[in-house]
C-alpha positions, 0 to 999 in steps of 0.5 A: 169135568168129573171124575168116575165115581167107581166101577160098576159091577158085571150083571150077572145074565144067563149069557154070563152064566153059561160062558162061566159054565163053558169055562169050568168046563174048559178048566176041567178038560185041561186039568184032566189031559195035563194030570194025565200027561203028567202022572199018568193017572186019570182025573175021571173016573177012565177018561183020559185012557190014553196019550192022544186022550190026554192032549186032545183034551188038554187042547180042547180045554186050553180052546174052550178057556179062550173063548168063554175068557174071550166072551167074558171080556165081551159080556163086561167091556159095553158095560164099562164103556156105557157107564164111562159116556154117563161120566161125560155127560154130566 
């Protein structure tokens, strides 16, 4: 029996792309709606301008996190797993 030489890396797809691309995103919906319920200041240049704004966003952020997170682990776990079945075949 061998043992795992290492960890391969996360290939770097359009699909990874985008689901980083909807995390920023996420990340900057949430910063804005938290900044704004904290400070009372916008993040952007006028949005949020209101209470209901600021937690629409901040929920709408903390949901988008989630999912991109989500699929992230999707994206990167079948990577993991094929290269453990190559172990076990030597």
């Amino acid at each position: 029996m061998m043992l795992p030489t290492g960890r391969k890396r996360l290939q770097l797809t359009p699909r990874v792309f985008m689901w980083l691309g909807l995390d920023v995103f996420g990340m900057l919906l949430f910063a804005a709606g938290a900044m704004f319920l904290a400070n009372g200041e916008a993040l952007l240049v006028k949005f949020p301008t209101s209470i209901v704004e600021s937690a629409v966003s901040l929920v709408a952020g903390g949901v988008l996190m989630l999912i991109a997170a989500a699929n992230l682990l999707r994206e990167a776990l079948p990577q993991a797993d094929r290269s453990k079945d190559k172990d076990f075949k030597k």
